[in-house]
Backbone bond lengths (Angstrom), bond angles and torsions (degrees), N, CA, C in turn:
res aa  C-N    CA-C-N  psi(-1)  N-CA   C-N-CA  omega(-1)  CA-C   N-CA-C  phi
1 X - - - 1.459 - - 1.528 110.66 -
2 X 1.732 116.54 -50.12 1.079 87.84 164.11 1.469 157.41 -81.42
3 X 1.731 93.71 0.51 2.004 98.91 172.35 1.442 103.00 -84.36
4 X 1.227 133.20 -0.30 1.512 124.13 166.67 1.555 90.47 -103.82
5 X 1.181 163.53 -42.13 1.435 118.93 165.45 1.032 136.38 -52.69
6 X 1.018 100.74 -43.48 1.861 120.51 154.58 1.707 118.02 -13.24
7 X 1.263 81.63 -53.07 1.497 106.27 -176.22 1.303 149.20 -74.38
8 X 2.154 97.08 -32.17 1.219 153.25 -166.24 2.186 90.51 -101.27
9 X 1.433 107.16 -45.44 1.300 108.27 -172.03 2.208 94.03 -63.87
10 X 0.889 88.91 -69.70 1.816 109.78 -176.04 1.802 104.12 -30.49
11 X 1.255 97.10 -59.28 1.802 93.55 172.62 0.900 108.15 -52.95
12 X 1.014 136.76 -49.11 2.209 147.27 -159.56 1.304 91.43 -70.25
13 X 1.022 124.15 -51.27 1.607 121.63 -163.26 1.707 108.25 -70.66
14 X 1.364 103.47 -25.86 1.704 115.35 -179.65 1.565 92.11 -73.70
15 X 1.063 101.78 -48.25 1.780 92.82 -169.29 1.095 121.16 -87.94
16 X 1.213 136.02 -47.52 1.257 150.93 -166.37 1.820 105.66 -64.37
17 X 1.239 100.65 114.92 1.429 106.52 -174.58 1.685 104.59 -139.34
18 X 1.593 92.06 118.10 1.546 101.46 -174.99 1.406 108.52 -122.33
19 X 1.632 111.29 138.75 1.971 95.99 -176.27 1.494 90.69 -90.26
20 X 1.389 112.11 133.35 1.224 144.11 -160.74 1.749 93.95 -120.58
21 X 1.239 117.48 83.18 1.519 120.70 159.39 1.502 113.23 -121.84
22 X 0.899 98.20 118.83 1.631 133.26 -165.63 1.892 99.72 -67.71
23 X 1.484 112.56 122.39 1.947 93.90 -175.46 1.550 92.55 -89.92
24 X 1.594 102.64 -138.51 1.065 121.43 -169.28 1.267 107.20 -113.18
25 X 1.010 136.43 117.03 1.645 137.86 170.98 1.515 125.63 -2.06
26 X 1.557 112.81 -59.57 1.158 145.64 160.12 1.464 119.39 -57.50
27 X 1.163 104.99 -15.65 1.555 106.40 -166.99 1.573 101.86 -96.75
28 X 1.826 87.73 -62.07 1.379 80.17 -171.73 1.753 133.45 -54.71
29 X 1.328 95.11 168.75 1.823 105.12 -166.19 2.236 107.87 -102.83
30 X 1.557 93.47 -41.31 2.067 79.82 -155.81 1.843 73.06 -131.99
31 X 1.669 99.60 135.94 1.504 133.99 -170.85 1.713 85.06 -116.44
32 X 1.285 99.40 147.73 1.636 123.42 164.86 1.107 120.34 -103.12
33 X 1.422 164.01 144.31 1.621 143.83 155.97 1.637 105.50 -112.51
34 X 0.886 130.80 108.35 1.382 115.84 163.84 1.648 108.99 -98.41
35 X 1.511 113.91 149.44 1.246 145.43 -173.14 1.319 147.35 -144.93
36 X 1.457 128.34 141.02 1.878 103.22 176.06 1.804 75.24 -99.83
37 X 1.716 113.02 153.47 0.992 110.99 147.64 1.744 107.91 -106.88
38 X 0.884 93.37 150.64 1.528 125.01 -173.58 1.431 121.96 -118.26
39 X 1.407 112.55 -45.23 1.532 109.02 -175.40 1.764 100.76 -173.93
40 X 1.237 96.87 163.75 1.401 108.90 -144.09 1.950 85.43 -96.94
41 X 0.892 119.88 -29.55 1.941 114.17 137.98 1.494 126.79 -26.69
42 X 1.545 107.31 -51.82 1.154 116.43 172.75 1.356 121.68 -73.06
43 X 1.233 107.87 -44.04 1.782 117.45 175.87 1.418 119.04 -69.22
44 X 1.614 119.90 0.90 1.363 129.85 160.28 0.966 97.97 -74.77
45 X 1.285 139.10 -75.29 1.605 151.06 -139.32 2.089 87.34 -68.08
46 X 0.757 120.54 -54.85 1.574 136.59 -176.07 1.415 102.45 -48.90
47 X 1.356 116.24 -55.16 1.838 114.81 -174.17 1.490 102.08 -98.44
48 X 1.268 121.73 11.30 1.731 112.41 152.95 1.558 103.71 -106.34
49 X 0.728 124.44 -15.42 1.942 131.17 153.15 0.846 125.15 -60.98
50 X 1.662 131.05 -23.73 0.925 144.71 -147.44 1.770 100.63 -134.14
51 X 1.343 102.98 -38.39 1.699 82.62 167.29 1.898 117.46 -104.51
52 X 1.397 89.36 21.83 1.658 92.87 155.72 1.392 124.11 -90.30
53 X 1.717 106.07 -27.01 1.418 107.39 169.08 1.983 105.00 -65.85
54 X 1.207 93.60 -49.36 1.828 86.67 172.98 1.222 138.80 -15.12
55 X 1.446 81.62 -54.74 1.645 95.50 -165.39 1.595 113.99 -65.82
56 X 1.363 110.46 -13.01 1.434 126.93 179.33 1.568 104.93 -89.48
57 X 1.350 123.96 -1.08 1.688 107.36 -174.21 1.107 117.98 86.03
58 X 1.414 121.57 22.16 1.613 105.47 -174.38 1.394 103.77 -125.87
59 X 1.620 110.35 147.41 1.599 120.47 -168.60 1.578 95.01 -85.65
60 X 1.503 98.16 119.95 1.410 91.49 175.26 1.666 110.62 -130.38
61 X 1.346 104.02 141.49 1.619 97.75 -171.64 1.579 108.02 -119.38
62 X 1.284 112.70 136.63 1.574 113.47 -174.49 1.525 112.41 -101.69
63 X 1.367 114.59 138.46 1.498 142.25 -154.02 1.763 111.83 -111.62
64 X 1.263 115.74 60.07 1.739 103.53 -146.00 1.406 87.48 -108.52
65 X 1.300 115.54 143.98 1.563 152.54 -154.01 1.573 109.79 -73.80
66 X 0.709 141.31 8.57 1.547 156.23 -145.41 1.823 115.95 -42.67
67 X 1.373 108.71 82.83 1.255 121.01 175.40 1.542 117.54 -60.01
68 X 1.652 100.10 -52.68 1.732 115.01 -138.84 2.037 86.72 -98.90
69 X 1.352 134.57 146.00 0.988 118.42 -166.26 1.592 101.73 -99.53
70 X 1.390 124.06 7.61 1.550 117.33 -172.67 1.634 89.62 -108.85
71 X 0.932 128.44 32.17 1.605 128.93 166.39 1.580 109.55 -132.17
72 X 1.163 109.06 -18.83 1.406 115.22 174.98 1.472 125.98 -51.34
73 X 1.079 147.21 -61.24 1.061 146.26 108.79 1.800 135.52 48.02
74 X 1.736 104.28 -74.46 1.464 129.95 -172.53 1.298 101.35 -80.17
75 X 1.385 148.75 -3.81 1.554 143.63 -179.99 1.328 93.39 -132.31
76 X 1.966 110.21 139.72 0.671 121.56 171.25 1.740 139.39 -75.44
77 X 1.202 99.34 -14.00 1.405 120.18 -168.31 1.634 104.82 -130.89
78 X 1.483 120.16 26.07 1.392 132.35 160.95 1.916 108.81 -41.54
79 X 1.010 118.86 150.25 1.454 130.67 175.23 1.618 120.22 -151.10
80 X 0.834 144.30 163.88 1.770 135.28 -169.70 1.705 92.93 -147.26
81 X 1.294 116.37 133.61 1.505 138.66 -174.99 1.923 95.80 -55.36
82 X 1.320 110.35 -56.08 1.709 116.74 176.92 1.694 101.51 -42.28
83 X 1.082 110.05 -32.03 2.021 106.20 -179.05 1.195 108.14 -66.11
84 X 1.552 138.17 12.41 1.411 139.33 158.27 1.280 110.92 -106.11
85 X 1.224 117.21 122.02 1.113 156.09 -174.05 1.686 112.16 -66.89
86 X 1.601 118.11 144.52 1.826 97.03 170.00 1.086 126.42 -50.24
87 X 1.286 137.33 -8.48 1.955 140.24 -128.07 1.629 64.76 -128.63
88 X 1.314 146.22 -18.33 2.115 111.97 -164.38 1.390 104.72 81.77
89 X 1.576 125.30 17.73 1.865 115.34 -160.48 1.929 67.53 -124.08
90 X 1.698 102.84 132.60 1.558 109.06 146.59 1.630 119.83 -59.32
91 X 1.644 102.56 144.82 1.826 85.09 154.82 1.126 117.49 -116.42
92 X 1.262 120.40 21.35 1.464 135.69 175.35 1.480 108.46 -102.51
93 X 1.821 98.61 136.42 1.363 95.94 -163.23 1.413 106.60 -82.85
94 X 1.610 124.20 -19.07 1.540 132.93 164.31 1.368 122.73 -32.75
95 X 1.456 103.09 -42.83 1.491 116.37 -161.81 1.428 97.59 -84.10
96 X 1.819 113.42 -40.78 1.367 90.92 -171.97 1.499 111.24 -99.87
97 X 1.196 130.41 16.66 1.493 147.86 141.93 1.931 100.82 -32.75
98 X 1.249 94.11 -38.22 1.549 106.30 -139.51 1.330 93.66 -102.79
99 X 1.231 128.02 -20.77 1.464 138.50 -173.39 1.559 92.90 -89.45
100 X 1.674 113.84 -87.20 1.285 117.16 -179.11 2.006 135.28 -55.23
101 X 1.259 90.51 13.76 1.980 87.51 -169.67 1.811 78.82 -114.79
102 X 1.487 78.22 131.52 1.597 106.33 173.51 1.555 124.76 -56.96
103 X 1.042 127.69 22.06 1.604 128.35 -168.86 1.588 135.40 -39.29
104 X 0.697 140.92 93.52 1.137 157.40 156.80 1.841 102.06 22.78
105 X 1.400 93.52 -77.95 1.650 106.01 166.69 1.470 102.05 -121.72
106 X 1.780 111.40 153.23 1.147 118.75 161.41 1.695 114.92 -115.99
107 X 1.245 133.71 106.94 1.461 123.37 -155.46 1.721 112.20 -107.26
108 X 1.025 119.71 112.52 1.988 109.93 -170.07 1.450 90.95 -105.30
109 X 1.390 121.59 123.83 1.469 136.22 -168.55 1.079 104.98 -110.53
110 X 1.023 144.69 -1.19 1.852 149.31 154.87 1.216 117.58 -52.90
111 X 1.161 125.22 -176.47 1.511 120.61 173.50 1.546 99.62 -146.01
112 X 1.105 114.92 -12.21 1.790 119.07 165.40 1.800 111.23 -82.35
113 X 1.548 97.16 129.85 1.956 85.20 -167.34 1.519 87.07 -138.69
114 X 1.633 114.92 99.27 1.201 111.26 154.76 1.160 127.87 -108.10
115 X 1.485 130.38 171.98 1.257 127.62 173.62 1.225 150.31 16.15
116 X 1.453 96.41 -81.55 1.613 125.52 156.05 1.381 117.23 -59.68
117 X 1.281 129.90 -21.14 1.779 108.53 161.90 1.431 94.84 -109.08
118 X 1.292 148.39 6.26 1.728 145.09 120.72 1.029 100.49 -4.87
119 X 1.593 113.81 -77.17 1.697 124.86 -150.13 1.321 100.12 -83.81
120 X 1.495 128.18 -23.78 1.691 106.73 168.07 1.444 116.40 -88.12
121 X 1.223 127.97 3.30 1.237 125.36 -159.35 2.045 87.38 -104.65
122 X 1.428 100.56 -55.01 1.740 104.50 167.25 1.524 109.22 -39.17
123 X 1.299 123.09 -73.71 1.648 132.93 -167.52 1.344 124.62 -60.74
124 X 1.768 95.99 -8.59 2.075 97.34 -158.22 1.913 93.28 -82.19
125 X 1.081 100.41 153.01 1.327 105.77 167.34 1.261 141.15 -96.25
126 X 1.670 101.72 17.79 1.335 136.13 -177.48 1.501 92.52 -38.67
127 X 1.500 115.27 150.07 1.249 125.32 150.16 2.147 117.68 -89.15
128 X 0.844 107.15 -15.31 1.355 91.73 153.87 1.634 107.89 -167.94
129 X 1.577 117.45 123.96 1.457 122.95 157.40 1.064 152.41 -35.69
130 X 1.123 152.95 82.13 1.794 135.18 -150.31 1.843 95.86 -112.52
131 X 0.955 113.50 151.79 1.595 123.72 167.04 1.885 103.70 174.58
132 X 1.424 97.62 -167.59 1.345 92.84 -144.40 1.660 99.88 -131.01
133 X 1.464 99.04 -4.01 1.786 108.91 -178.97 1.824 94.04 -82.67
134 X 1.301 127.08 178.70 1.265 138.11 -178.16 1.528 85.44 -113.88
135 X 0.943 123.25 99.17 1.461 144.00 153.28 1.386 127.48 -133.75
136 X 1.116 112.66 68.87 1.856 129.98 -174.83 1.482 99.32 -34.00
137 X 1.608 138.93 -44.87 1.119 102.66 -153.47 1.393 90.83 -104.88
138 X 1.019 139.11 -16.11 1.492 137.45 144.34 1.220 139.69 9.25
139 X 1.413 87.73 -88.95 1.505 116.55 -166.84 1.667 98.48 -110.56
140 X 1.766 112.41 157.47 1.677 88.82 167.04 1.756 94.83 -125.64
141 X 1.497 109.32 10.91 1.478 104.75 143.06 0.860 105.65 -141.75
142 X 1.464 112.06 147.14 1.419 133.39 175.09 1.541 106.91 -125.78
143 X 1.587 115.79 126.15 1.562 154.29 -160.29 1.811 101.56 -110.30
144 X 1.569 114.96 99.10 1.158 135.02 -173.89 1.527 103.34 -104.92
145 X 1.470 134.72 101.46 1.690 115.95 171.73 1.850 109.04 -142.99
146 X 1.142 85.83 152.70 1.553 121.68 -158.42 1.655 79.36 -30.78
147 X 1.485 136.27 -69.50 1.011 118.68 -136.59 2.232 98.18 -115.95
148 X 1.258 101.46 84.08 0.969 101.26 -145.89 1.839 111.40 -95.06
149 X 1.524 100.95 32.32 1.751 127.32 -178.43 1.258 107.06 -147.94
150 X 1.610 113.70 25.48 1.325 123.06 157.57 1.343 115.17 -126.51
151 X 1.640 107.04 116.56 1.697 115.97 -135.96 2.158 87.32 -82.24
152 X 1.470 94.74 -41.54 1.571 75.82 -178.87 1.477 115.56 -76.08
153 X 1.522 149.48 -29.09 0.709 165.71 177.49 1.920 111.77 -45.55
154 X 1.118 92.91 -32.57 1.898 119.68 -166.98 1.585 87.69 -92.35
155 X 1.056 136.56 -21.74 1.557 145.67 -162.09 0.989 108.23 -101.99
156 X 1.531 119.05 -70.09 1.667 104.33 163.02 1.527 134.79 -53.90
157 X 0.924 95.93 -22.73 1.509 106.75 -178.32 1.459 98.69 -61.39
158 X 1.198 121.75 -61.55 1.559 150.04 179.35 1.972 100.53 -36.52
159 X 1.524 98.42 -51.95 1.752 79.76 -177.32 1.543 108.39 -79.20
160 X 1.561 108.55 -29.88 1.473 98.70 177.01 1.591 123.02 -49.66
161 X 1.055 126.16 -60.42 1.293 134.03 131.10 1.247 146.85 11.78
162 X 1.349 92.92 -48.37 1.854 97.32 -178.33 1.878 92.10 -115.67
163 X 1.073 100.61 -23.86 1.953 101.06 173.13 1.848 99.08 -68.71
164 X 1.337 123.69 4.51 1.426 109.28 -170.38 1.638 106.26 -132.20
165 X 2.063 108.10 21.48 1.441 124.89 -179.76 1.708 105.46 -100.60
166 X 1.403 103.20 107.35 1.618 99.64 -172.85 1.447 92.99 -112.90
């Protein structure tokens, strides 16, 4: 399954052509977050990230990875990697919420990048990408910092950062 997504990702990327103009920090209106959640440690660091974008006015909706099934539940826009299908098509309507809504920014705050957020990161119609792996066709910014296995540390950096996109 995964050398035919692999594969399925690579075509998409041949075809899939999105105009990707990046606004102004200030301007823009609706933020994306994608995430694995993992632990409720982590989901601190995430909703103080998340109400720093606030404080600026911006609708932001969170995209969290949902492995464990007793967390499933508490986020509204939860999705599970198994909701992709052989064909590369989600069957979750979260995911493709998340694919098809035009967002302003789309931001993947992980540092693990397989496949399956490949094919949403290829398909989304985000006007501009942020993440933190060196993947040029990916992302159309990529966020490099000194301490880059310090999950809050990678976060602030991240609003400084995108507060400095005019």
């Amino acid at each position: 399954m995964k050398y035919f997504l692999s594969l399925l990702n690579y075509l998409e990327s041949k075809k899939h052509r999105v105009n990707r103009k990046s606004i102004n920090y200030k301007k823009s209106l609706s933020i994306a977050i994608v995430y694995y959640y993992e632990s409720e440690i982590k989901q601190k660091f995430v909703n103080k990230f998340l109400n720093n974008l606030k404080k600026d006015n911006k609708n932001i909706d969170l995209y969290p990875i949902i492995e464990f099934t007793n967390a499933e539940n508490r986020y509204l826009y939860s999705f599970k990697i198994k909701d992709l299908n052989f064909w590369g098509k989600w069957k979750s309507n979260n995911a493709n919420n998340l694919i098809y809504q035009p967002y302003d920014y789309l931001i993947y705050i992980d540092l693990n990048l397989n496949e399956e957020i490949k094919n949403i990161l290829i398909r989304s119609l985000a006007k501009c990408r942020i993440g933190f792996k060196n993947e040029k066709k990916l992302f159309d910014l990529i966020i490099k910092s000194k301490n880059e296995f310090d999950f809050e540390y990678r976060l602030d950096e991240l609003v400084k950062y995108l507060k400095m996109i005019k």
